[in-house]
C-alpha positions as CSV (number, residue, x, y, z in Angstrom):
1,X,133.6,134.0,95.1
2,X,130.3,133.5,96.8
3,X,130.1,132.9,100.7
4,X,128.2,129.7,101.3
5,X,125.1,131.8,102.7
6,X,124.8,132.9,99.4
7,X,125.5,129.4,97.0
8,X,122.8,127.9,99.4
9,X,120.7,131.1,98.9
10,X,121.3,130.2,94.9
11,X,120.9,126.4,95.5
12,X,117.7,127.1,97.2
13,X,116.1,129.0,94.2
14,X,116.5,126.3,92.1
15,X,114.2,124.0,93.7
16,X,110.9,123.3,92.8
17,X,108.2,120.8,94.9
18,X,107.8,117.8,93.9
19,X,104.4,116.0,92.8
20,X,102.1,114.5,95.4
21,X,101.7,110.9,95.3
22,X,99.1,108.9,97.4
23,X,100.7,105.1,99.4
24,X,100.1,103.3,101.4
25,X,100.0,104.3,105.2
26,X,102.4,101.4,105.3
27,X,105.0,102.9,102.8
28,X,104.4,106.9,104.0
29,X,107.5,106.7,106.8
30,X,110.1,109.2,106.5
31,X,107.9,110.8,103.6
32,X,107.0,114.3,103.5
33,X,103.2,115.0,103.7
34,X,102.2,117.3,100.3
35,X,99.0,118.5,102.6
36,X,96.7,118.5,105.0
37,X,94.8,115.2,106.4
38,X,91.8,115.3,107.9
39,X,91.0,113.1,110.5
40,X,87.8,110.5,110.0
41,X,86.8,109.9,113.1
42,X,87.4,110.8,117.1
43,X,89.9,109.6,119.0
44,X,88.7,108.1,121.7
45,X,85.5,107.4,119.9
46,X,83.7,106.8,123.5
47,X,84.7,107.4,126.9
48,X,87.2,105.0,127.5
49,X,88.4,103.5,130.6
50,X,92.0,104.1,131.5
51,X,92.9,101.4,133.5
52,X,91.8,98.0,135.0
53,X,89.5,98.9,137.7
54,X,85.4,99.6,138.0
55,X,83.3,101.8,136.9
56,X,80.6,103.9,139.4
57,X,77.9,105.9,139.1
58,X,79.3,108.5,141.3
59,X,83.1,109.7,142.6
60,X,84.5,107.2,145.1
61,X,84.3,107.5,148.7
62,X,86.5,105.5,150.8
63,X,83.9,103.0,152.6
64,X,81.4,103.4,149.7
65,X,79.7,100.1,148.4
66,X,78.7,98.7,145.3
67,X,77.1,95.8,143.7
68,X,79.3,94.4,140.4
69,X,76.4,94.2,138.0
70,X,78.7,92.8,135.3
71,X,82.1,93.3,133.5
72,X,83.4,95.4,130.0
73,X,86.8,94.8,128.0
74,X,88.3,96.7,125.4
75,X,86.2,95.9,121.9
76,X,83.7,94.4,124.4
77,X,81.1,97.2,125.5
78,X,78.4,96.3,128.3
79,X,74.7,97.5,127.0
80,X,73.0,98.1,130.3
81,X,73.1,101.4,132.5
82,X,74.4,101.6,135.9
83,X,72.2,102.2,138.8
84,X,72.5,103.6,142.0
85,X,74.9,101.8,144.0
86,X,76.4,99.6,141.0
87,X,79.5,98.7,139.4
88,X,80.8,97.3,136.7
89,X,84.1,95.7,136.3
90,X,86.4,97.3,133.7
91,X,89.0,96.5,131.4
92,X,91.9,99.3,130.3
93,X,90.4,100.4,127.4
94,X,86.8,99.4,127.4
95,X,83.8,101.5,126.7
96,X,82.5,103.4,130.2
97,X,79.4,102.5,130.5
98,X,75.8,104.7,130.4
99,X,75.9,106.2,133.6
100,X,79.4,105.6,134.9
101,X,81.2,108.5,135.9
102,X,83.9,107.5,137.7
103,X,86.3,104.7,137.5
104,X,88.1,103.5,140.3
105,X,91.6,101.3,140.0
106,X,90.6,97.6,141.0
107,X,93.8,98.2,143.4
108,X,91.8,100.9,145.5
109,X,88.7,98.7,146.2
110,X,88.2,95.1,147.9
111,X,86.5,93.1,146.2
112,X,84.3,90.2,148.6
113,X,81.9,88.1,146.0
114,X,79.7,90.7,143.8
115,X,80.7,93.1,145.9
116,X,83.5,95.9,146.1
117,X,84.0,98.7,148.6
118,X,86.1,101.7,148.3
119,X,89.4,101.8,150.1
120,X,91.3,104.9,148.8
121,X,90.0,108.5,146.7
122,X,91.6,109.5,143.2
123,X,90.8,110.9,139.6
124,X,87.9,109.1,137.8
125,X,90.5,107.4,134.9
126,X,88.5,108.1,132.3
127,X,89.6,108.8,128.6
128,X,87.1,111.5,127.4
129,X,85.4,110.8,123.3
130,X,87.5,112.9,121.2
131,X,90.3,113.7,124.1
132,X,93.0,113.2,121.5
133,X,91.5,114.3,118.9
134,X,87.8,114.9,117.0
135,X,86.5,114.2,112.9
136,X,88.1,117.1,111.3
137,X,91.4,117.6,113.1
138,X,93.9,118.1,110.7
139,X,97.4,116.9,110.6
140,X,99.6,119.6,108.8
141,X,102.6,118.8,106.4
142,X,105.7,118.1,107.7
143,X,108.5,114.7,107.6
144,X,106.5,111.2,109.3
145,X,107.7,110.0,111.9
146,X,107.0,106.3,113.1
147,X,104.7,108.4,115.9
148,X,102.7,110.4,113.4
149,X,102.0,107.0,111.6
150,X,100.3,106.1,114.6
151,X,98.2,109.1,114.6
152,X,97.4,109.1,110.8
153,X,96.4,104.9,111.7
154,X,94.4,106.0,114.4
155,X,92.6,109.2,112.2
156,X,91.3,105.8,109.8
157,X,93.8,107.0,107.0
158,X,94.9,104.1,104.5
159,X,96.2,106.0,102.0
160,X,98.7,109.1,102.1
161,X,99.5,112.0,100.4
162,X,103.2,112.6,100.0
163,X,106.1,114.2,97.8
164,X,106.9,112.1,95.1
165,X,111.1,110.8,96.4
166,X,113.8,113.6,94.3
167,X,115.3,110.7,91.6
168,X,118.9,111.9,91.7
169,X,121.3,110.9,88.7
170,X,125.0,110.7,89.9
171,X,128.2,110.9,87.5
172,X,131.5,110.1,88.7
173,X,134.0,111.4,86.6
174,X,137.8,110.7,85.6
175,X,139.9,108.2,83.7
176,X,141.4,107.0,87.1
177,X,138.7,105.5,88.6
178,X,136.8,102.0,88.6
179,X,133.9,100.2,90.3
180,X,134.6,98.5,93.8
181,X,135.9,95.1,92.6
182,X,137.7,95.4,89.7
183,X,141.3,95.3,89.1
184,X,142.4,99.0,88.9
185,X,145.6,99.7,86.4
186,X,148.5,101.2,87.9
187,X,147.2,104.9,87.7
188,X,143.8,103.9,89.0
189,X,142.1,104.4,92.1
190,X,138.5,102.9,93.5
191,X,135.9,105.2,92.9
192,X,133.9,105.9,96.5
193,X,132.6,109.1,96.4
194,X,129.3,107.9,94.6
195,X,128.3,105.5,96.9
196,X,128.7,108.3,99.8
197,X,126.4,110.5,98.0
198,X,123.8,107.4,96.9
199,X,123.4,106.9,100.4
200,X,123.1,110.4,101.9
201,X,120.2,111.1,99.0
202,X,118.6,108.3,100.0
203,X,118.5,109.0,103.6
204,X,117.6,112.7,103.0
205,X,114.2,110.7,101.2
206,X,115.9,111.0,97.6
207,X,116.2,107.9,95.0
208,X,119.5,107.9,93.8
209,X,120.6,106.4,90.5
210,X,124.4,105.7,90.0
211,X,125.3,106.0,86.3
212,X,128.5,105.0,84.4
213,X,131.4,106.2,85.3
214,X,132.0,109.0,82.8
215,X,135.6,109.4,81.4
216,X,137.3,113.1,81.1
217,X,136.2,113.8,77.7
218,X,133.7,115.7,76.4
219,X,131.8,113.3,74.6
220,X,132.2,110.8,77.0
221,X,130.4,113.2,79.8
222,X,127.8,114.4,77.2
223,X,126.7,110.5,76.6
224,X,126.2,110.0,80.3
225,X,124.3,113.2,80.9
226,X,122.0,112.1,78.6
227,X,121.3,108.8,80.2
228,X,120.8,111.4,83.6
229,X,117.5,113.0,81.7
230,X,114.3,112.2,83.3
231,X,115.8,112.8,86.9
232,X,115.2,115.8,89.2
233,X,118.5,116.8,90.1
234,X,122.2,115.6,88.4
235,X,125.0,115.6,90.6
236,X,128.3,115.4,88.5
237,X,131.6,114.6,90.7
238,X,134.7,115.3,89.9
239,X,135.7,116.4,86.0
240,X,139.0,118.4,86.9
241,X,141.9,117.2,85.0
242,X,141.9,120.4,82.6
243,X,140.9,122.8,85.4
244,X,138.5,123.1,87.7
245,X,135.3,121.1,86.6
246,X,136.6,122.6,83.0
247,X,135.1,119.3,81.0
248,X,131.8,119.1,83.3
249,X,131.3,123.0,82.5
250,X,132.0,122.2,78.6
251,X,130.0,119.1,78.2
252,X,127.0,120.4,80.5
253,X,126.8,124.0,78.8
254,X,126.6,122.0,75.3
255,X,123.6,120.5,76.6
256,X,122.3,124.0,77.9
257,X,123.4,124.0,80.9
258,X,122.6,127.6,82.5
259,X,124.6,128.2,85.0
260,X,124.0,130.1,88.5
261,X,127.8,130.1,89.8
262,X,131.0,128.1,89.9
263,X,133.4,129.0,92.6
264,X,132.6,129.3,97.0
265,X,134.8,130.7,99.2
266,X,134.6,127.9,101.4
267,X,137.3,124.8,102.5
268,X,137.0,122.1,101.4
269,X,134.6,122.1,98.1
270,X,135.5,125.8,96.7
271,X,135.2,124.4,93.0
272,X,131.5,123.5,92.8
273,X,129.1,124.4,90.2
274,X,125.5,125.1,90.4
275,X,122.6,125.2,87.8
276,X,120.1,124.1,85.3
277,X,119.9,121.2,83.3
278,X,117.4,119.6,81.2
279,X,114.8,121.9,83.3
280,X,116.0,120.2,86.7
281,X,118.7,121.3,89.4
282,X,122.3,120.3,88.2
283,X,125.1,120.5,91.3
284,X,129.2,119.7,90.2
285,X,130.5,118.2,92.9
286,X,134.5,118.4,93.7
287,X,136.7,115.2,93.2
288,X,138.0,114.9,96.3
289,X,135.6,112.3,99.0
290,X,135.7,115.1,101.7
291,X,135.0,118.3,99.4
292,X,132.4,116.0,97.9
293,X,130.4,115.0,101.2
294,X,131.0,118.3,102.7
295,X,129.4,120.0,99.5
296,X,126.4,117.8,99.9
297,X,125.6,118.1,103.0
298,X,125.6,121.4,102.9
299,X,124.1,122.0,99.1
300,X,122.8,118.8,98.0
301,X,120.7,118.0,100.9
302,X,119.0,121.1,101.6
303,X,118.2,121.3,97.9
304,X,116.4,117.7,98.1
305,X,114.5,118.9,101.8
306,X,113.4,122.1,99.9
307,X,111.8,119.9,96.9
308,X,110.3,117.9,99.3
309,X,108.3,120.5,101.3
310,X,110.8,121.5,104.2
311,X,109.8,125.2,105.2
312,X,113.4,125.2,107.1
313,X,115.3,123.3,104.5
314,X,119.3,125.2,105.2
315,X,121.5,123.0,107.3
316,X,121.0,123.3,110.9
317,X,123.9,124.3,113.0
318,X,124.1,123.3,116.6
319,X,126.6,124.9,118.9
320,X,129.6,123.4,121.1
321,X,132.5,124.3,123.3
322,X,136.0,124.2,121.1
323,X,138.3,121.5,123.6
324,X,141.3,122.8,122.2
325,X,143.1,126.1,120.8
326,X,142.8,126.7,117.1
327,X,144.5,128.7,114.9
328,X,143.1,131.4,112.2
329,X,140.3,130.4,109.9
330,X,141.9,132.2,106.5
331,X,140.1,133.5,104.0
332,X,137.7,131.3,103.1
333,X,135.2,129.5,105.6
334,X,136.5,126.0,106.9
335,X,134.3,122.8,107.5
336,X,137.1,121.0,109.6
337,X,136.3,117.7,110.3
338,X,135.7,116.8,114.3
339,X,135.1,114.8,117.2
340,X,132.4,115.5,120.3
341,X,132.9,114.6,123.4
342,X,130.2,115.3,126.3
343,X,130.8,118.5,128.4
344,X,129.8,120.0,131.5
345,X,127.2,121.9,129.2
346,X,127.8,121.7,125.8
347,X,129.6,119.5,123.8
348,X,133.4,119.7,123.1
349,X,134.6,119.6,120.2
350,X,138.4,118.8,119.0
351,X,139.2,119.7,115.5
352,X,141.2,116.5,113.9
353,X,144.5,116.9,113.2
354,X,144.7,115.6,109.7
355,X,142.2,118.4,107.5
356,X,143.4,116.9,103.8
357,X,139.8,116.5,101.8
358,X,140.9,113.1,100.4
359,X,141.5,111.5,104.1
360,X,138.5,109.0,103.9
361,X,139.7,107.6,107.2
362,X,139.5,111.0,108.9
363,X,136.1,111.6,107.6
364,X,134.8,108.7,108.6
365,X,136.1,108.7,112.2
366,X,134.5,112.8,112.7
367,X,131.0,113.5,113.8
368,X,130.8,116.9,113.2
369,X,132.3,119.4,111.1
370,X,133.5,122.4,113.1
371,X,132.7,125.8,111.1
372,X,135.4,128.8,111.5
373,X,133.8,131.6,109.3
374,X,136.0,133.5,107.1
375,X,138.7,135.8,108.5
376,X,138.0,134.1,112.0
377,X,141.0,134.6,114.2
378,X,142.5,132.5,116.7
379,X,140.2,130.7,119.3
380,X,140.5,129.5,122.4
381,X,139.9,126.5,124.4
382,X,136.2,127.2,125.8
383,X,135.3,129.8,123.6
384,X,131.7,128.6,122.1
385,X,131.9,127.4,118.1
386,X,129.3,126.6,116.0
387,X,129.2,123.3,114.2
388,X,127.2,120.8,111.7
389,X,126.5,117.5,113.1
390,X,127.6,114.4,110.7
């Protein structure tokens, strides 16, 4: 069996960027940028005051005195130049005027008619043209963030370019499940896993499309895969009531499915599948909810970060404190489910007690799964641990 370096190593390959779109800057949040953007203009465009205050001709002395020749707001520039001995009063924000140098708060001055006189010394509070940034300055790909929405506003860019969203077709799988709703038969359960994934695609910047639940049949699957063509990855769950994903294998590899590897010598998920399908990324997901999420966050969202344009697209693990002794790891690695707690440093972390990958309840409660590689041996409280946030 692979180690799960190496399925994500496999995963990885298959991924290929999507197309760039252009949208609107309004629509371009939590979109990946497909290339550079150049700013149009300089931000500041003019030396800008930085607070409420004056402007002067020279740096403030405190006793200094000056006449207030007029007054400046932000949008609101004043044409004149100052003299000798002249002020002008200014608004956060508003153009410095020719021949201001200096701008003084309005709290460091006292102000008697027209006239102001220095009472305390500082900086000269004035916001150089270009101090952020100049016509040219290019932001560089990466995820938008409400902040660099801001910035791409502020560089007078309308329209984006981004990574066209992964469409993801999912396929639940198995006569014993039905839709949230209905009235399951005695042998029945609520399907659940779909909606999981559906929303961790969508938050990873994916568009997930639930299709019919497919039945354990071969021609039943085959009929659904076909209505999955036209998406960038499939994501089958489930399919192992004559083996391990036995009638996902048969239906998908009569459609041409070419197949990278089936079995991970991981807990839980060990029976997933990875491939190709009608030229996009196909992944099999286990039945059970846990093995299911736990594959996907480690597999299934990486793959949809890499299409996207994520130079660093592997999960990111973080590191805590283990709160409590834990036994051996076994053979294969375990993604236990677990709560954090703050520390005098790091986190702690508490493995659950309950580890069975159809506990929904357990899953649901943890915020991290705890990684103890395989072969691992006993661990003690306080030792350090690695884990994946949830």
């Amino acid at each position: 069996m692979l180690t799960v370096d190496e399925a994500l190593a496999q995963v990885l390959d298959l991924a290929r960027p999507m197309d760039m779109e252009e949208v609107p800057l309004r629509q371009a949040a939590g979109r990946w940028l497909a290339q550079p953007v150049a700013a149009r203009r300089t931000q500041p465009p003019f030396a800008a005051s930085a607070m409420d205050g004056y402007a002067l001709p020279c740096a403030a002395r405190i006793g200094a005195s000056f006449a207030v020749v007029g007054e400046a707001g932000a949008g609101h520039g004043w044409a004149g130049r100052l003299a000798d001995g002249q002020a002008l009063r200014l608004f956060t924000g508003a153009p410095v005027p020719s021949g201001g140098v200096w701008v003084i708060p309005q709290e460091d001055v006292t102000r008697e008619g027209d006239r102001i006189t220095v009472t305390r010394e500082g900086s000269a509070n004035i916001r150089a043209a270009g101090d952020d940034f100049g016509t040219g300055w290019q932001l560089r790909p990466r995820l938008l963030s409400p902040a660099d929405l801001a910035l791409l506003a502020a560089m007078n860019i309308d329209r984006v370019p981004v990574r066209k969203r992964p469409e993801v077709a999912i396929i639940c799988t198995g006569d014993e499940l039905v839709m949230p709703g209905e009235e399951p038969g005695p042998d029945q359960i609520i399907a659940s896993n779909g909606f999981a994934l559906a929303a961790m695609v969508e938050q990873a910047g994916g568009v997930a499309r639930m299709l019919p639940i497919a039945k354990d049949r071969v021609e039943s699957l085959g009929a659904v895969f076909e209505l999955a063509r036209g998406a960038d990855v499939v994501v089958t769950v489930g399919g192992a009531s004559v083996g391990e994903h036995d009638v996902v294998a048969k239906a998908a590899e009569g459609l041409g499915l070419e197949r990278r590897f089936w079995k991970i010598a991981m807990r839980p998920g060990k029976p997933l599948i990875a491939g190709r399908i009608f030229g996009v990324p196909m992944l099999g997901m286990p039945g059970n909810p846990v093995s299911a999420i736990v594959c996907a966050q480690l597999f299934l969202l990486p793959l949809l970060r890499a299409m996207q344009g994520d130079p660093a697209p592997a999960p990111r693990y973080l590191r805590a404190e283990l709160a409590v002794d834990d036994g051996p790891a076994g053979p294969r690695t375990h993604f236990m489910r677990a709560t954090l707690a703050d520390g005098p440093g790091l986190p702690l972390i508490t493995p659950c007690s309950r580890q069975d990958s159809a506990l929904l309840t357990v899953l649901a409660e943890a915020q991290a799964l705890l990684v103890r590689p395989a072969g691992d041996g006993p661990r003690r409280a306080g030792e350090i641990v690695a884990y994946l946030p949830l």
